[in-house]
N, C-alpha and C positions, 0 to 999 in steps of 0.2 A: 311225547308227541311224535306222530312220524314225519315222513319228511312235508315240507310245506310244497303244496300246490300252487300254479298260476291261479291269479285273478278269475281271469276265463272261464280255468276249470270248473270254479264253482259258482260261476253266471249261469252255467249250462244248464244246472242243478235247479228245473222249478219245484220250488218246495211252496204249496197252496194251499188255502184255510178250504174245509167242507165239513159240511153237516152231514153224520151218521144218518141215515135217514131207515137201515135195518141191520140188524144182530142178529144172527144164529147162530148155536154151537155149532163148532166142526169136529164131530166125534171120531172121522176118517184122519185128521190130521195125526202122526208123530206124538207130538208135545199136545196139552194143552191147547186147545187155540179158538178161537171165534172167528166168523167167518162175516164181513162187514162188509155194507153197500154203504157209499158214502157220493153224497150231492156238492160237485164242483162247480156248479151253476153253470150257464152259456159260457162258450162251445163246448166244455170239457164233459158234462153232464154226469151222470153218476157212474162210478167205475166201483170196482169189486175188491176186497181186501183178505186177507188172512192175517190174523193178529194173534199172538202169544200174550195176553193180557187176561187171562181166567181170573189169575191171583188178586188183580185189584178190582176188575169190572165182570158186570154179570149182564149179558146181552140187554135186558129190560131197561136200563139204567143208562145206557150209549145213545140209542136214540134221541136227537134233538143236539148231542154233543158237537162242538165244532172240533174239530181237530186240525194239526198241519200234516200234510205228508208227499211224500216227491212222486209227480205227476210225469213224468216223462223218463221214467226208467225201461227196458223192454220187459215185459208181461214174464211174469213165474210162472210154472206150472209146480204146484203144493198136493201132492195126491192128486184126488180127482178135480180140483178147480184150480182155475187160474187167476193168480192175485197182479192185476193190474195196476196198481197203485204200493207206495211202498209207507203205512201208516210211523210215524215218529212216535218215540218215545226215550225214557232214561231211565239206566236202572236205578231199583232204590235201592238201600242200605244191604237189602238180601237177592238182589238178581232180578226181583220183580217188576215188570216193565211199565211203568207209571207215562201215560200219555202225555204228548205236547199239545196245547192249543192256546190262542189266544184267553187273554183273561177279561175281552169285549167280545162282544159281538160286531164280526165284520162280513162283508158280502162274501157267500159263496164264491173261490175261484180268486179270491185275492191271495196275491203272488208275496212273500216272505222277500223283506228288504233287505 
């Protein structure tokens, strides 16, 4: 474990449920990767992701997915796009990046307690 953060620190950290709402390959990227629109609901609205997730997910199959991921980090630039949002996950037993999302259905835009 590294060293422990203030409280604070990771109040600051909004980490938000949204729905995948598009998937495309990103064949520009480095690594593997998919390139995800995801719907935060009112104000936040849909913002733009790049994800390393080939291994487990196949664009077609993301759509309608909720996910969690931290909305208030400042924008990447990943090759030629900019990934505005920073999508969650953990790896599995082989490195493979296996998604976080609730396992309900909650409102786009709902904030991680």
């Amino acid at each position: 474990m590294d060293s422990p953060i203030p409280f604070d620190a990771f109040a600051a950290v909004e980490i938000r449920a949204g729905t995948v709402v598009d998937a495309q390959p990103f064949p520009e990227a480095r690594k593997p990767a998919l390139r995800l629109w995801v719907d935060f609901g009112a104000p936040i609205g849909v913002k733009h992701s790049s994800a390393q997730i080939t291994d487990h997910y196949a664009p077609d199959r993301l759509v309608g997915r909720q996910v969690l991921a931290v909305v208030n980090l400042a924008p990447r630039r990943i090759g030629p796009v900019t990934s505005e949002v920073l999508v969650l996950g953990l790896a599995d037993a082989n490195g493979a990046v296996v998604l976080i999302g609730p396992d309900k259905a909650v409102p786009n835009g709902s904030r991680m307690h």
